[in-house]
N, C-alpha and C positions, 0 to 999 in steps of 0.2 A: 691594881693596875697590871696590865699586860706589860711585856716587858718593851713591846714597841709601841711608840703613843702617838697617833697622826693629827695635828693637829689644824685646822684650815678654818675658814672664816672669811668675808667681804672684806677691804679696806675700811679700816678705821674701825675695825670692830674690836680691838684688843685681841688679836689673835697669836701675834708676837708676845705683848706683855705674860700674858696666859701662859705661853708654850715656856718661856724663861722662869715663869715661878714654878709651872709643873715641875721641870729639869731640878728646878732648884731642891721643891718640898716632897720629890719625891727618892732623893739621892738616884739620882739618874747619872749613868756615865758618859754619856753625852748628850749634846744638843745636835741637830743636823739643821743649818740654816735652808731650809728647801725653797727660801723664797728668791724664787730665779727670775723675778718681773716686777719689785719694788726694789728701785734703790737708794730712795730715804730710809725710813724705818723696819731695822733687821736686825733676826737675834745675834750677828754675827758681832754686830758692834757691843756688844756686853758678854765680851770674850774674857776681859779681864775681872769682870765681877764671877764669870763663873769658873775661871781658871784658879781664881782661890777655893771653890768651893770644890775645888778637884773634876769639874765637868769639863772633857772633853769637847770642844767646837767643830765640827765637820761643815766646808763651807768652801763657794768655786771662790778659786784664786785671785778672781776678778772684782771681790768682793771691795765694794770701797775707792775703786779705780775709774778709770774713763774708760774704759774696756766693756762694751755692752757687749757679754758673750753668756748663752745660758749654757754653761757649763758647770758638770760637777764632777768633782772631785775622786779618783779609786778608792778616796778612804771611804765610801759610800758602806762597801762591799763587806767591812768587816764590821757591821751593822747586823749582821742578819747572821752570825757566826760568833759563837761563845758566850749567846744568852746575857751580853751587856742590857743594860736599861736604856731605852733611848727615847726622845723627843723629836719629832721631824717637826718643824715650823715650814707650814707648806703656802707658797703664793697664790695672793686673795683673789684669784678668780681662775676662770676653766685654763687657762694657758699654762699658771702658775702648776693645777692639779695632773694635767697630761704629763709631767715629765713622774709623776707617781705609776703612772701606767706601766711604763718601763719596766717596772718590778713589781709586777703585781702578784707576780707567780710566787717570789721571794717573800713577800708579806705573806700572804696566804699560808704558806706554807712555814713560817713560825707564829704567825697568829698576830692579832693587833687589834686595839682598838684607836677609833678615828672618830675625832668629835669636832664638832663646826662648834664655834665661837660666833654667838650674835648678840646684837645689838639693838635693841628695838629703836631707837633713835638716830638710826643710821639709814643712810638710803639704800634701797634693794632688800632689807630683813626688818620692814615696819607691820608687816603681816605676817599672817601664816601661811599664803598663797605664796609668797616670795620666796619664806627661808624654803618649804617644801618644792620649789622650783630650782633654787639654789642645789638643793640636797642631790634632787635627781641630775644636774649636770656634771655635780662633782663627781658622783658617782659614774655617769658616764664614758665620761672622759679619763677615768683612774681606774676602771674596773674593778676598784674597793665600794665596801659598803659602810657608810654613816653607823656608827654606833650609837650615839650618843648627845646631847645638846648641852652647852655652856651658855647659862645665863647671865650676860656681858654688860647688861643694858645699864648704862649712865647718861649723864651727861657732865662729865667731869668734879668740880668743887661742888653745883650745883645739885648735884644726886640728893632723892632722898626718897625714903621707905618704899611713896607711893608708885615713883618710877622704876625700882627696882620689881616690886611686885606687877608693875604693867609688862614687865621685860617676861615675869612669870609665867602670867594670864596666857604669854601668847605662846611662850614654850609646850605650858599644859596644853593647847588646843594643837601644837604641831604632834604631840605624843597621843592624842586620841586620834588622831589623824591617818598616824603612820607608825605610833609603836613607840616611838624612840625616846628616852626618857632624856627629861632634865638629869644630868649628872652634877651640876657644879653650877652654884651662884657665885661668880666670879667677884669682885672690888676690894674696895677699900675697907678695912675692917672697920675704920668707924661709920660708916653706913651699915653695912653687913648683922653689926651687932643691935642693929634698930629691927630688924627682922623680927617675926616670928618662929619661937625655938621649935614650930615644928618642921624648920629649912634649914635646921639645925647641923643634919648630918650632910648636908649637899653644900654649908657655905664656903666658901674657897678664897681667903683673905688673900688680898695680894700687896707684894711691895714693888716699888717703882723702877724700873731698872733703864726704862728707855727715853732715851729725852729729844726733844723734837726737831726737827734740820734746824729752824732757827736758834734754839737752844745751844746750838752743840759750837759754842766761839773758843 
């Protein structure tokens, strides 16, 4: 892993979950909540799961409030200074990626990698037309380059082998595409482990951390 991890992704893609287990399984010392245009589900609310794990939360003030301001925070700054580890949880469409712009220069210039979270089951990344549509906006809009592809694709309890590998089928066809590899078959390790061991080295178990607005009583 590079030592900064940009993480982005559509709505409902598990792009949050993802970014909080990265943080987690990779002793990351912080999280940066970058999603500045959801304000249901965000890595800022699993502050306290990660505050025992000794991860840092970088996140606007407004987080959580009635306060629609997309504002972030100076502690942004010391991200990009003394080689911590970090996870940016960046918001799931071009609005969310333009405030990446900002600091493009900053990235660049300590290196990163930046990986889209999809979803084959989700709307807008049901094809390869799409997520490579997807790719080229974020990138526009961030003046960063897509490294990478997380394979996300569930459909919650219901998941199984074959919808995993369809999530596959269509990553391998964005990477003959455009380059860009599958890095990570994202879920549930009891699906994960129904795989075949040659996805062995890209599986990426995850545990649950975020629970849903109606959940949260």
């Amino acid at each position: 892993m590079k030592n900064i991890n940009i993480i982005v992704g559509h709505y409902g893609s598990g792009k949050t979950e993802f970014s909080i287990n990265l943080a987690v399984k990779s002793d990351a010392d912080i999280l940066v909540d970058f999603d500045i245009v959801n304000p249901y589900i965000r890595s800022a609310d699993a502050r306290g799961d990660l505050a025992q794990k000794n991860i840092q939360v970088i996140a606007s003030e407004y987080v959580n409030s009635n306060v629609d301001v997309p504002a972030l925070p100076s502690e942004i700054y010391s991200v990009f200074h003394g080689g911590k580890k970090s996870v940016f949880d960046v918001g799931g469409d071009d609005d969310g990626a333009i405030a990446l712009g900002r600091f493009h220069d900053k990235f660049d210039a300590c290196g990163y990698e930046m990986l889209m979270v999809y979803n084959a089951h989700r709307p807008l990344t049901r094809s390869a037309d799409e997520i490579i549509e997807y790719i080229g906006l974020i990138e526009a809009v961030s003046s960063l380059k897509v490294t990478g592809l997380v394979n996300n694709t569930n459909i919650m309890d219901f998941t199984t082998e074959d919808i995993i590998l369809e999530g596959q089928k269509l990553g391998e066809e964005v990477y003959e595409r455009t380059g860009l590899p599958v890095k990570y078959i994202s879920g549930k390790k009891e699906f994960l482990d129904k795989l075949p061991k040659e996805y062995d080295s890209i599986k990426f178990p995850i545990d649950i951390y975020m629970k849903k607005p109606w959940e949260m009583q």
